[in-house]
RODO-2510 file (C-alpha; in nm, 4 decimals, decimal comma):
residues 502
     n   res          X          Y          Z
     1     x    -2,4520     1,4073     0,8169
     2     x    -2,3479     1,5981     1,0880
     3     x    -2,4675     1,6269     1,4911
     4     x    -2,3460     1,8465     1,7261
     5     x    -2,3689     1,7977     2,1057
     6     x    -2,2235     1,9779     2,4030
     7     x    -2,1009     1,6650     2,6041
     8     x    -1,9577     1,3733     2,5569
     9     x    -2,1370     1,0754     2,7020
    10     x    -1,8905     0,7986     2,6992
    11     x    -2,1498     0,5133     2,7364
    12     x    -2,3614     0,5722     2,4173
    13     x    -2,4125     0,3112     2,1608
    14     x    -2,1683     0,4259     1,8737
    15     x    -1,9383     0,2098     1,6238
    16     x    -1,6752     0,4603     1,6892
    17     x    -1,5280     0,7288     1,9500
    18     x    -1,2213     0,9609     1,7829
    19     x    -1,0169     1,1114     2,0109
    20     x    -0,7080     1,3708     1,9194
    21     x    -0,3979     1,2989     2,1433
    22     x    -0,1272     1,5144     2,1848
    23     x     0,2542     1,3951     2,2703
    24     x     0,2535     1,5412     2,6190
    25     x     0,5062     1,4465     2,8962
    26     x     0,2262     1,4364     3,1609
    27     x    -0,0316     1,2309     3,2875
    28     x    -0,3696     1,1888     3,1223
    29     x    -0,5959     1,4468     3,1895
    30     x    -1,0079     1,5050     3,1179
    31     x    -1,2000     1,2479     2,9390
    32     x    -0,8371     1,0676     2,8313
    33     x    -0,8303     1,0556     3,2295
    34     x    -1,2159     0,9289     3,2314
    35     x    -1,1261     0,6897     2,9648
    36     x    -0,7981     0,5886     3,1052
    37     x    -1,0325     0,5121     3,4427
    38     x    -1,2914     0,2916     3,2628
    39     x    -0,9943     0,0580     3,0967
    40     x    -0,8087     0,0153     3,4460
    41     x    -0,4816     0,2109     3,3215
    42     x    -0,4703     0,0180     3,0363
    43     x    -0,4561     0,3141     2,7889
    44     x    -0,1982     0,5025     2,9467
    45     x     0,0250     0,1724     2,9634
    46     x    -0,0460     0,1597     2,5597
    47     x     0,0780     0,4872     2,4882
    48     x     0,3859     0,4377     2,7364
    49     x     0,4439     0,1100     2,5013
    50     x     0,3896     0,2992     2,1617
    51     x     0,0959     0,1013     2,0743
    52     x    -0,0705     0,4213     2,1183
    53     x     0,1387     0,6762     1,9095
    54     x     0,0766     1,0692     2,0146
    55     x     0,3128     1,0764     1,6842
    56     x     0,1683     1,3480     1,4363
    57     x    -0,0775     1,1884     1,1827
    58     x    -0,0566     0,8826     1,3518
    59     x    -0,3801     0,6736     1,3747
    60     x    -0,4015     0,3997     1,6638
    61     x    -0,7045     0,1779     1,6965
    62     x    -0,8386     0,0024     2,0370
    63     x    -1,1570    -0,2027     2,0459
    64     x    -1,3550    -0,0658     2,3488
    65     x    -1,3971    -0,4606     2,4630
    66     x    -1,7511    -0,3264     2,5861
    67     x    -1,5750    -0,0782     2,8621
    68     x    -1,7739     0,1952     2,6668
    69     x    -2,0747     0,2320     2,4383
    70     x    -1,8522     0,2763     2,1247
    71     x    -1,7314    -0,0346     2,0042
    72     x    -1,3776     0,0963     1,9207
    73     x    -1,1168     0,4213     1,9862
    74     x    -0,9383     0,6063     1,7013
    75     x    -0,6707     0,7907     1,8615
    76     x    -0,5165     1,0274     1,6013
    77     x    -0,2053     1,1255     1,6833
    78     x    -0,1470     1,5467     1,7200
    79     x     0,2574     1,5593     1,7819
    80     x     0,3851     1,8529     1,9973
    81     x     0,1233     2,1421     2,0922
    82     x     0,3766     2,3745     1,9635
    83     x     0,4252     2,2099     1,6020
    84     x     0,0397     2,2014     1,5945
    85     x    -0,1085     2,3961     1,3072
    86     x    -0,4201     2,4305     1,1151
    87     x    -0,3043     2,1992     0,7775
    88     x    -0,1513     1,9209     0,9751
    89     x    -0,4635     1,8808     1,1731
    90     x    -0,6365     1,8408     0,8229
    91     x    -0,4067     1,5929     0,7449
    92     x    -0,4648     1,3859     1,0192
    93     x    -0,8490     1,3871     0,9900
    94     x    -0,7981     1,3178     0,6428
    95     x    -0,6043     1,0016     0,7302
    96     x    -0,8349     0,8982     1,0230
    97     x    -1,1420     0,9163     0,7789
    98     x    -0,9550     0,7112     0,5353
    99     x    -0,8565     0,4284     0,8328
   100     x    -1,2512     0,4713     0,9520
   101     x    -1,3753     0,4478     0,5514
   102     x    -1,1684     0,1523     0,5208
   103     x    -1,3272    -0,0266     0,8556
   104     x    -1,6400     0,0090     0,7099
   105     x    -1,7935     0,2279     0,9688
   106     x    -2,0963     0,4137     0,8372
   107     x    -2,1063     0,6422     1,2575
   108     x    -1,8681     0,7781     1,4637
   109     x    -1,8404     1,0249     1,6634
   110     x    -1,5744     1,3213     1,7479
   111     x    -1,4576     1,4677     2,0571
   112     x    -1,3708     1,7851     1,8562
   113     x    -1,1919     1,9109     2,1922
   114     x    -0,9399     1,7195     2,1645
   115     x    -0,8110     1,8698     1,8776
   116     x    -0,7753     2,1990     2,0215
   117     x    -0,4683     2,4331     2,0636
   118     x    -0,3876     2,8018     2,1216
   119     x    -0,3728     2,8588     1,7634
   120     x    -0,6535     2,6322     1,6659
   121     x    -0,9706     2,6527     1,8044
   122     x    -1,2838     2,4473     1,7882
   123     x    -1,4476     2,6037     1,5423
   124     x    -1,0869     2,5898     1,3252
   125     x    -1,1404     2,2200     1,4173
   126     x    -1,4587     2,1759     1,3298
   127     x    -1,3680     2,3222     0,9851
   128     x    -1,0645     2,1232     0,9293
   129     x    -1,2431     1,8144     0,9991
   130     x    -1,5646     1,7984     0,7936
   131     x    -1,3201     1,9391     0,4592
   132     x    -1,0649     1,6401     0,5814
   133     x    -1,4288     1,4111     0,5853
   134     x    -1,5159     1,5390     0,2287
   135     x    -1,2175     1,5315     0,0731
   136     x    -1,0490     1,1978     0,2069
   137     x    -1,3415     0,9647     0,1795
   138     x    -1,3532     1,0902    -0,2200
   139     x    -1,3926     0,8002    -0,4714
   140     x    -1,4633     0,8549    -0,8164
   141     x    -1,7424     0,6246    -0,9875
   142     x    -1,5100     0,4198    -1,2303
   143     x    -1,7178     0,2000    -1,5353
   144     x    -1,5973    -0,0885    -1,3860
   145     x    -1,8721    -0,3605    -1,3159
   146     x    -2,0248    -0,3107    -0,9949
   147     x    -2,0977    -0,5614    -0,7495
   148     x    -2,4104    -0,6111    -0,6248
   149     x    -2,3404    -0,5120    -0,2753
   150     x    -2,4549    -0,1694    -0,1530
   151     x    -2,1218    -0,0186    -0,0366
   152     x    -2,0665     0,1112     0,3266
   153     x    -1,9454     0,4460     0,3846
   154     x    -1,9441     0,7174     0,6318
   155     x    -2,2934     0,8654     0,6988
   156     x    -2,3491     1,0148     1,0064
   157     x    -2,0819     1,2028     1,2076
   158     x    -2,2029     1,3095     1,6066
   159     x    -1,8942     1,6231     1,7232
   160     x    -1,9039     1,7094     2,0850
   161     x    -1,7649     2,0311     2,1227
   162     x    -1,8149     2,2094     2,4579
   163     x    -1,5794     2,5187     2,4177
   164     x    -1,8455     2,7045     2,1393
   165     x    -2,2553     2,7700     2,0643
   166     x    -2,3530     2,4483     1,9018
   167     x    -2,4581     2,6451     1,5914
   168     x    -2,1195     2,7953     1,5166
   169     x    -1,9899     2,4566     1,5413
   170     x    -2,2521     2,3677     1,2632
   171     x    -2,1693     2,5964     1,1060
   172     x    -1,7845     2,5390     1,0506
   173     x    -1,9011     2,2130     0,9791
   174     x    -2,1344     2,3073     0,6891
   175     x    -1,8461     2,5610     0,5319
   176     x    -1,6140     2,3234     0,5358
   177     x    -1,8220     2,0895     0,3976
   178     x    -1,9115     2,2888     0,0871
   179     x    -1,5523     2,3742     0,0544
   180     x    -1,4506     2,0087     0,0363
   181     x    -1,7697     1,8910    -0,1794
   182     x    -1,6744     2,1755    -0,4228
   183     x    -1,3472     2,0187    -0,5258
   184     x    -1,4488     1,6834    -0,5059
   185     x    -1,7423     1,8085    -0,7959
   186     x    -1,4037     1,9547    -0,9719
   187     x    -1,2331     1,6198    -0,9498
   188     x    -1,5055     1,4152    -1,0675
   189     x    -1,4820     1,6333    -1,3916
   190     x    -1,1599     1,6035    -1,4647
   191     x    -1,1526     1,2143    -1,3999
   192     x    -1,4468     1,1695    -1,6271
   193     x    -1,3432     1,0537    -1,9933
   194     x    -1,3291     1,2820    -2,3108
   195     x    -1,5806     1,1167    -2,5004
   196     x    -1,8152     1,1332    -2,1855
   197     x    -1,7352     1,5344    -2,1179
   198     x    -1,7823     1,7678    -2,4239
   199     x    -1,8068     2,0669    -2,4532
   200     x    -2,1594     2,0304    -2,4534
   201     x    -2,1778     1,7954    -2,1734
   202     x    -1,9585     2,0624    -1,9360
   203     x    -2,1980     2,3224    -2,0402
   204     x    -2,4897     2,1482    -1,9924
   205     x    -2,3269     2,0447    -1,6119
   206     x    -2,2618     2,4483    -1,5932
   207     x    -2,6570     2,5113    -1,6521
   208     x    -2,7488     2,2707    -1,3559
   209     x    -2,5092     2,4450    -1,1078
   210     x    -2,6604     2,7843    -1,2463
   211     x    -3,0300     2,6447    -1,1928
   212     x    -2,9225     2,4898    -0,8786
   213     x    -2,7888     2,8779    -0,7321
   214     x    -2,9900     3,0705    -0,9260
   215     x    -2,6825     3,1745    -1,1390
   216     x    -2,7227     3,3781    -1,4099
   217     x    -2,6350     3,1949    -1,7370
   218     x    -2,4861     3,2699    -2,0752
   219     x    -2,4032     2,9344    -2,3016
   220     x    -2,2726     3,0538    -2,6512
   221     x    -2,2891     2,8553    -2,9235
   222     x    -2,0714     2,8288    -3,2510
   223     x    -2,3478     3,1066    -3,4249
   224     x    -2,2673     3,3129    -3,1314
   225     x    -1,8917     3,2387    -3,1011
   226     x    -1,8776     3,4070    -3,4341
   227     x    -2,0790     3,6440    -3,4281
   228     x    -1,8603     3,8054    -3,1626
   229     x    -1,5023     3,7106    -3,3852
   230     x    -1,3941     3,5045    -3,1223
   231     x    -1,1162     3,3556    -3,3794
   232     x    -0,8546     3,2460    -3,1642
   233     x    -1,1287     3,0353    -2,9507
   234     x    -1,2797     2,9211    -3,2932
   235     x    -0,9493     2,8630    -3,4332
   236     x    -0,9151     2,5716    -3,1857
   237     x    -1,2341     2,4209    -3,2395
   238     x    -1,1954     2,3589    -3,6069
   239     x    -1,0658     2,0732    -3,6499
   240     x    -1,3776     1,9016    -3,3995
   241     x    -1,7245     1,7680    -3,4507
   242     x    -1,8176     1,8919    -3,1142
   243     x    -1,9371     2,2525    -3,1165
   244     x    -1,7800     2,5124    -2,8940
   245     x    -1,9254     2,6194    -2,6194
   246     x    -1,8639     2,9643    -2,3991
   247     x    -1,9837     2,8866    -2,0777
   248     x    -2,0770     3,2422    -1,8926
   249     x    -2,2004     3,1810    -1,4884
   250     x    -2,2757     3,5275    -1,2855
   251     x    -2,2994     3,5349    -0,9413
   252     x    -2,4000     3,9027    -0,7700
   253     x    -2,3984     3,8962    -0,4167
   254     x    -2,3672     4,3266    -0,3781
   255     x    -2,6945     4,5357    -0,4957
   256     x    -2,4503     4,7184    -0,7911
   257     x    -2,2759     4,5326    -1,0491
   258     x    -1,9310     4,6511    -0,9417
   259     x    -1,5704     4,5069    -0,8429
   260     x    -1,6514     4,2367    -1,0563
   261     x    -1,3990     3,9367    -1,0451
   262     x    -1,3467     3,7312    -1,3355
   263     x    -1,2623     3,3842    -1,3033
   264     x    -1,1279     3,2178    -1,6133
   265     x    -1,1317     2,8317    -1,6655
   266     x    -0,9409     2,6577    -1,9644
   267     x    -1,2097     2,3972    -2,0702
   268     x    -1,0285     2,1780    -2,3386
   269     x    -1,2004     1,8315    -2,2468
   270     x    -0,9268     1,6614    -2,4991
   271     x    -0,5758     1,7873    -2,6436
   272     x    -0,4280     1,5619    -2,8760
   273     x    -0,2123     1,8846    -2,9839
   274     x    -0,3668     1,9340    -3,3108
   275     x    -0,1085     1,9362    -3,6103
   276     x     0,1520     1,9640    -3,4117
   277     x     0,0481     1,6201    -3,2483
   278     x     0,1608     1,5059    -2,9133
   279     x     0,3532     1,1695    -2,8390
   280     x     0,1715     0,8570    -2,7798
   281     x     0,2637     0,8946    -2,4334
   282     x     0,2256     1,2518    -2,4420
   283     x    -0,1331     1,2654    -2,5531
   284     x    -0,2858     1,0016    -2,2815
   285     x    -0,4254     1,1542    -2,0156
   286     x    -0,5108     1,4664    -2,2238
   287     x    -0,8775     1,4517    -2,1007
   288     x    -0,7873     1,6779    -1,7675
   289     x    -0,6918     1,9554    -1,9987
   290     x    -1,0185     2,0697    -1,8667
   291     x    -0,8937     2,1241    -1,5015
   292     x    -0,9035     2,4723    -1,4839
   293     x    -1,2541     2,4741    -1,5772
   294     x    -1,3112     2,1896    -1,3454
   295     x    -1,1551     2,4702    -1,0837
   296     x    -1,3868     2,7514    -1,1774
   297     x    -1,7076     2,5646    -1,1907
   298     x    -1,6202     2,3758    -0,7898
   299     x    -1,5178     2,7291    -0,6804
   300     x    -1,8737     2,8387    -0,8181
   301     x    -1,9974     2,5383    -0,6431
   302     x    -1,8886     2,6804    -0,3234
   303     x    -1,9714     3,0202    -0,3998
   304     x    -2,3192     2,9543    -0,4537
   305     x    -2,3278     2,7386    -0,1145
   306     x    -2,1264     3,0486     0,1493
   307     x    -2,3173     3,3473    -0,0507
   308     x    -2,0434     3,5865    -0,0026
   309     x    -2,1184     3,9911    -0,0514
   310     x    -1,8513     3,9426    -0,3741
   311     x    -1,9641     3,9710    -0,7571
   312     x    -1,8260     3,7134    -0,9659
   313     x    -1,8315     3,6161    -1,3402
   314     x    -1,7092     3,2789    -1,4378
   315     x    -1,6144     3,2303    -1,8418
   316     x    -1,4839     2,9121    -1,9476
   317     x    -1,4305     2,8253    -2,3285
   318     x    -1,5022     2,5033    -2,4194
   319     x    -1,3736     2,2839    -2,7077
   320     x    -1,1259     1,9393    -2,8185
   321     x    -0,8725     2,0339    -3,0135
   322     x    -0,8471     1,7694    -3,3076
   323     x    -0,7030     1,7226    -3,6179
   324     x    -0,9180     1,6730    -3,9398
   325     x    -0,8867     1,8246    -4,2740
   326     x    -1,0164     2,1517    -4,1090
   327     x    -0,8266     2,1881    -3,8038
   328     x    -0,6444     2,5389    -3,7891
   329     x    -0,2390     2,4879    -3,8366
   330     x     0,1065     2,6522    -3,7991
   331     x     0,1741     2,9153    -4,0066
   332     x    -0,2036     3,0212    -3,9843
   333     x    -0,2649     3,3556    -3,8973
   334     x    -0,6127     3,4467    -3,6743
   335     x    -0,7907     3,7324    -3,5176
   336     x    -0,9074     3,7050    -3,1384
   337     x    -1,2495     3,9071    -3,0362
   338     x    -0,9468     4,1768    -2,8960
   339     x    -0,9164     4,2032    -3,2421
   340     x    -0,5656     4,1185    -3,1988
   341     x    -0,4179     3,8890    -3,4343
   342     x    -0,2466     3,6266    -3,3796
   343     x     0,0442     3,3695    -3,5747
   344     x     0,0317     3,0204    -3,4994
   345     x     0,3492     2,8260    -3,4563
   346     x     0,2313     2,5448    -3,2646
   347     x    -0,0714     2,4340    -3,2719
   348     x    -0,0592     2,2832    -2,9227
   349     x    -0,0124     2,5715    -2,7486
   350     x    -0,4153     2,6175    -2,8244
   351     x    -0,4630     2,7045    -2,4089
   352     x    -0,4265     3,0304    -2,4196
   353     x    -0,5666     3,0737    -2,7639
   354     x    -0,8893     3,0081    -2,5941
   355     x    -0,8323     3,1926    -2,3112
   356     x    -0,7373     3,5241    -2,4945
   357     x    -1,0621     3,5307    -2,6167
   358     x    -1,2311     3,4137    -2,2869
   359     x    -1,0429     3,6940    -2,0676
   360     x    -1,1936     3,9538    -2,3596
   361     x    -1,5153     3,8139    -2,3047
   362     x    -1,4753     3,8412    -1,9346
   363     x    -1,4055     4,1728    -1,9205
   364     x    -1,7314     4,2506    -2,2113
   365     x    -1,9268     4,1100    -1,8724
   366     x    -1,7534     4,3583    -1,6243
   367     x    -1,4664     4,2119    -1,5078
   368     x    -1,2410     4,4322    -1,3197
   369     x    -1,0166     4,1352    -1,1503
   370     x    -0,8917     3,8721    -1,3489
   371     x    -0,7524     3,5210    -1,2688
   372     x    -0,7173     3,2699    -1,5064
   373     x    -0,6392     2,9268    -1,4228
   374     x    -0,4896     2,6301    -1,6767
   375     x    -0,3287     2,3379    -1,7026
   376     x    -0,1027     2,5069    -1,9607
   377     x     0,2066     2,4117    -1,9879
   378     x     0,4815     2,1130    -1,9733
   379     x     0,7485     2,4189    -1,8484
   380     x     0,5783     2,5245    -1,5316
   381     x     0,6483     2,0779    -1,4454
   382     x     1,0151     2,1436    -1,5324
   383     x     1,0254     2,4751    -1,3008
   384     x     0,8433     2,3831    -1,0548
   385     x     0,7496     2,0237    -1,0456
   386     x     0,4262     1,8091    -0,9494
   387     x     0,3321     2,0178    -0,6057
   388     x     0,3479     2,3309    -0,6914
   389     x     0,1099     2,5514    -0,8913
   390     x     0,2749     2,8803    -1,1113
   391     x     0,1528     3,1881    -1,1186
   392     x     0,1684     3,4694    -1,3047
   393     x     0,0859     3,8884    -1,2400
   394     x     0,0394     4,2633    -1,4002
   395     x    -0,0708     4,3320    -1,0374
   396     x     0,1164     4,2757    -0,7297
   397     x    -0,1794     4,3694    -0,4799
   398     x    -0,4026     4,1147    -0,6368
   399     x    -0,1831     3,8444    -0,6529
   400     x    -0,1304     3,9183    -0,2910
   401     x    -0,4530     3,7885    -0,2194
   402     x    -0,4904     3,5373    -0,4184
   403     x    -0,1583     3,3794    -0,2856
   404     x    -0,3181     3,4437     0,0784
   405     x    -0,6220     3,2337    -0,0107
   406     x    -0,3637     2,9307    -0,1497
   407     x    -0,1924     2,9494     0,1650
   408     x    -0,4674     2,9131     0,3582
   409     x    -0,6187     2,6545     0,1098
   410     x    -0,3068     2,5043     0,1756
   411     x    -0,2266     2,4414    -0,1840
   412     x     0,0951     2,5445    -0,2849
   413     x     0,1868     2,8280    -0,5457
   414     x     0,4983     3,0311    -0,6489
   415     x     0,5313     3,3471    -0,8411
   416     x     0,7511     3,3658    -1,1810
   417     x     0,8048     3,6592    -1,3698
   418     x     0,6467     3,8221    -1,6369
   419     x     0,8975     4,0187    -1,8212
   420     x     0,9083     4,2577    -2,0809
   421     x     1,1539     4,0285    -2,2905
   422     x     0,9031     3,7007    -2,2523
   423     x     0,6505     4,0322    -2,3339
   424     x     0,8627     4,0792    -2,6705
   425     x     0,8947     3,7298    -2,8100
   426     x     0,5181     3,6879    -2,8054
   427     x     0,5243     4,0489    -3,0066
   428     x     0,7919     3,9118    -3,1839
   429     x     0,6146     3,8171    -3,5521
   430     x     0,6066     3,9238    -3,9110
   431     x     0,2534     3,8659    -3,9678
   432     x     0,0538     3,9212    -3,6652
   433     x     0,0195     4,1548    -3,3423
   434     x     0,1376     3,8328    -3,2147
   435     x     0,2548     3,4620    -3,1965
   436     x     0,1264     3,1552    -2,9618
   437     x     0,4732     2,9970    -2,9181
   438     x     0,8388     3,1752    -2,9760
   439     x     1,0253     2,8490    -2,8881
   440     x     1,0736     2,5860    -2,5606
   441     x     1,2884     2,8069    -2,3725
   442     x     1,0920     2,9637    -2,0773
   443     x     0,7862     2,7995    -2,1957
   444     x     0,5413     2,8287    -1,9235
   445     x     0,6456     3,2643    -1,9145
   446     x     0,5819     3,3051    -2,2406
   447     x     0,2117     3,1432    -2,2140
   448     x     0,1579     3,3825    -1,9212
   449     x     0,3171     3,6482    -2,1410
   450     x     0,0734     3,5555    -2,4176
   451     x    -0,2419     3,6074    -2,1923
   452     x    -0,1304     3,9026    -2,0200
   453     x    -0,1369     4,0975    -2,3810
   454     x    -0,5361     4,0512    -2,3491
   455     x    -0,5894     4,0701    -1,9826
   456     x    -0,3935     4,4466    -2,0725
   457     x    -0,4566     4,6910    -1,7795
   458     x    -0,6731     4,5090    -1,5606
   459     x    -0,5302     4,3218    -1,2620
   460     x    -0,5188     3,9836    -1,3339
   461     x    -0,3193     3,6549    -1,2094
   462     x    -0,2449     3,3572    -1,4209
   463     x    -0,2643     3,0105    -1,2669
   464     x    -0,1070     2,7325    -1,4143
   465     x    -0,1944     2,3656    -1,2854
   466     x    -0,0568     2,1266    -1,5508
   467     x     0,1736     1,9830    -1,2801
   468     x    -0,0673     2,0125    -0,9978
   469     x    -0,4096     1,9603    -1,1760
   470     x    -0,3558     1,5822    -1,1185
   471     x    -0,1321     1,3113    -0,8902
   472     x    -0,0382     0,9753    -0,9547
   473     x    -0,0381     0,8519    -0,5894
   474     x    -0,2757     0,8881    -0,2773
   475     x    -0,2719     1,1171    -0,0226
   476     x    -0,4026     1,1736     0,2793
   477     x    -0,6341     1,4370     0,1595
   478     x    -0,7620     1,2089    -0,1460
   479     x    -0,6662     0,9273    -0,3634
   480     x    -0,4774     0,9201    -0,6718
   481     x    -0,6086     1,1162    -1,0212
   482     x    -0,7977     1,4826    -1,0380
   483     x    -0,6667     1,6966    -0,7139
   484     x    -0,9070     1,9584    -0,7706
   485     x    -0,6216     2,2275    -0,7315
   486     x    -0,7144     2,5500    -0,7107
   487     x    -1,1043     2,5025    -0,6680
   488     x    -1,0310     2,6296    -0,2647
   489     x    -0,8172     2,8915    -0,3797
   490     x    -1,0168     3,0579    -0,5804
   491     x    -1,3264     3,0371    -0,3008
   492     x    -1,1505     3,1599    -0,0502
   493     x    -0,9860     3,4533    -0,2804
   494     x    -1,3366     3,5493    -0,3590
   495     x    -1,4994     3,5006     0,0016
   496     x    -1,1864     3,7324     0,1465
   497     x    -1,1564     3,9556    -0,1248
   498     x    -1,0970     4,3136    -0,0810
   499     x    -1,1448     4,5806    -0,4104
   500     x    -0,8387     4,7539    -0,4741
   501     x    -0,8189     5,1129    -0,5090
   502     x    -0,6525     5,1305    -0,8854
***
């Protein structure tokens, strides 16, 4: 997939030459000078026209008219060296590969130099380019009929980077790679139908990723799910023919099983609300309820692949939640493996029902760090729209980092509050320890609220992705549908994680 070489040779045979261009007053300088030489000014007179934009996230495209071996020129365009920074740079690669995908190139090569800056280096480059590659050129396999005609994409990708040891280059390269095959394996799972991805199916998909990294696995079934009173997770499943499943993935990269994080992933692979049934518009496009699972299982995908010195336990609990003449329904009261019991008022605020008992379970495996992540609620859209994810906290130092890992993910996140009066409505009941939904008002606190009463003293963040889980429109880092939110995040938290002295 990808070559690394020290210099550039100009005259080799290639279908395509990138080239980064900054929007600099002066002449043309290095190989934009070479280059400029071999088209007889030509270039230079381009960009002075604007047919060549330095513009940031631009992409221009000259045909090479045989001048050079590569049959054509992708400049992407960098803007000022002083606006540069590490997540516009991905944005541009991400665009170029979509321009180059498009052209059905299947080789190109990079002069990774020229997408250097004092604050971002070739191995930041290198990085930024092959997660742009992955994540960009990201189609998901639809059921439409397929034509007979093999398609082209990118396959090989030759970077010439002079200013670093060809095997740290690689190296970035691989990383970010992983990082940007991870969420695309997230995506895929989200995209994929409801009757195609049970709970059974995402479990079985678990134990390949486990065999694949030599995980260690746990995959309850419904005997096991009550054996352990797991009501609140049961409660959910009721009204299904699919069985629950608990899907348990361990990764130990230190000798002692110690500073354990937890990584919860809501894995409800279709809502329709239950008895308290959502709208007909409402209820399509409930088969990405599953995202936050989706999230935990690419993370584990790129755990598995960088091997960081980290322990990790992944739970996700797995169900539909249907309606049948046995589904669970308001006014029911249940009891969560906490032992914790629990009113129900809505029956389609079943989320964190599941997750209750999955954060329990967590910490039964060792967890001492928590974070949860869920597309949870309709309220955390109204407070903080389509972009950006909401997050929850008992534990300001651990939220810390994982809201250092989302910026440098690059996927935004904003804290709200967890009160003690959201604390007290979720208390607030006259037949249980506690109730799943005390009203609209505040609604995505109150979820967070909910969880926090079983995450109890251990540090834990809540994550909620119901506006960011998915997007309607393209971007330049991927087309429309699953975003894989949070998959990078919770990597990177992981990789860079530090145990905090409680």
């Amino acid at each position: 997939m990808f070559f690394v070489e020290k210099d550039l040779e100009l005259a080799r045979e290639n279908e395509g030459l990138v080239i980064g261009l900054f929007d600099k007053p002066e002449k043309f300088t290095g190989v934009l000078a070479l280059l400029d030489e071999r088209f007889n000014g030509q270039l230079s007179e381009l960009v002075k026209s604007g047919d060549i934009s330095p513009k940031s996230k631009s992409i221009s495209k000259v045909h090479s008219l045989g001048k050079i071996g590569p049959k054509r020129i992708w400049f992407v365009g960098l803007g000022k060296e002083k606006d540069f920074t590490f997540e516009k740079l991905k944005s541009a690669f991400g665009r170029l590969f979509k321009d180059v995908k498009a052209c059905k190139i299947q080789e190109t090569a990079v002069y990774l130099d020229s997408f250097t800056a004092e604050q971002v280096n070739s191995l930041d480059a290198a990085y930024a380019m092959s997660e742009a590659f992955a994540l960009s050129t990201y189609q998901f396999e639809s059921y439409k009929q397929k034509s007979n005609e093999p398609e082209k994409k990118i396959e090989n990708l030759t970077v010439y980077c002079s200013s670093f040891d060809e095997e740290e280059v690689e190296a970035s390269l691989t990383v970010g790679f992983a990082f940007g095959k991870g969420t695309n394996s997230a995506r895929t799972l989200v995209n994929i139908p409801g009757n195609l991805l049970t709970a059974t199916d995402l479990a079985n998909y678990a134990i390949e990723l486990g065999n694949k990294y030599n995980f260690e696995m746990e995959i309850l079934d419904k005997a096991e799910i009550e054996k352990l009173g797991m009501g609140a997770f049961l409660a959910v499943n009721q009204g299904s023919t699919e069985p629950p499943k608990m899907i348990v993935l361990k990764y130990q990269g230190k000798d002692e099983w110690k500073d354990v994080i937890g990584l919860v992933g809501k894995g409800i692979t279709f809502d329709t609300g239950g008895y308290s049934i959502k709208t007909k518009s409402g209820i399509v496009g409930m088969k990405t309820d599953m995202g936050g699972a989706a999230a935990v299982l690419g993370a584990m995908e790129i755990i598995g692949e960088i091997q960081p010195e980290q322990n990790v336990v992944a739970v996700i609990p797995s169900t539909d939640n249907m309606i049948s003449g046995h589904a669970f329904k308001p006014d029911d009261v249940i009891i969560s493996m906490s032992g914790k019991t629990i009113e129900v008022l809505n029956t389609d605020a079943e989320g964190r029902l599941v997750l209750a008992d999955a954060v329990t379970y967590a910490k039964h495996h060792g967890a001492e760090y928590l974070v949860d992540v869920a597309t949870l609620t309709g309220g955390v859209i109204t407070a903080l729209g389509l972009h950006t994810t909401g997050a929850m906290t008992n534990h300001d130092s651990l939220y810390t980092q994982v809201l250092g890992a989302a910026e440098e993910a690059g996927e935004q996140m904003w804290q709200l509050p967890l009160f003690e009066t959201e604390i007290e409505r979720v208390r607030n009941s006259k037949v249980a320890d506690l109730n799943n939904s005390p009203g609209s008002e505040g609604h995505a606190l109150v979820a967070g609220a909910f969880i926090s009463e079983f995450a109890e003293g251990t540090p834990w963040v809540h994550l909620d992705i119901a506006g960011t889980a998915t997007t309607s429109k393209a971007y330049d880092l991927g087309p429309s549908g699953a975003t894989g939110v949070m998959t990078r995040t919770l990597a990177l938290f992981v990789e860079r994680f530090e145990p905090i002295h409680k």
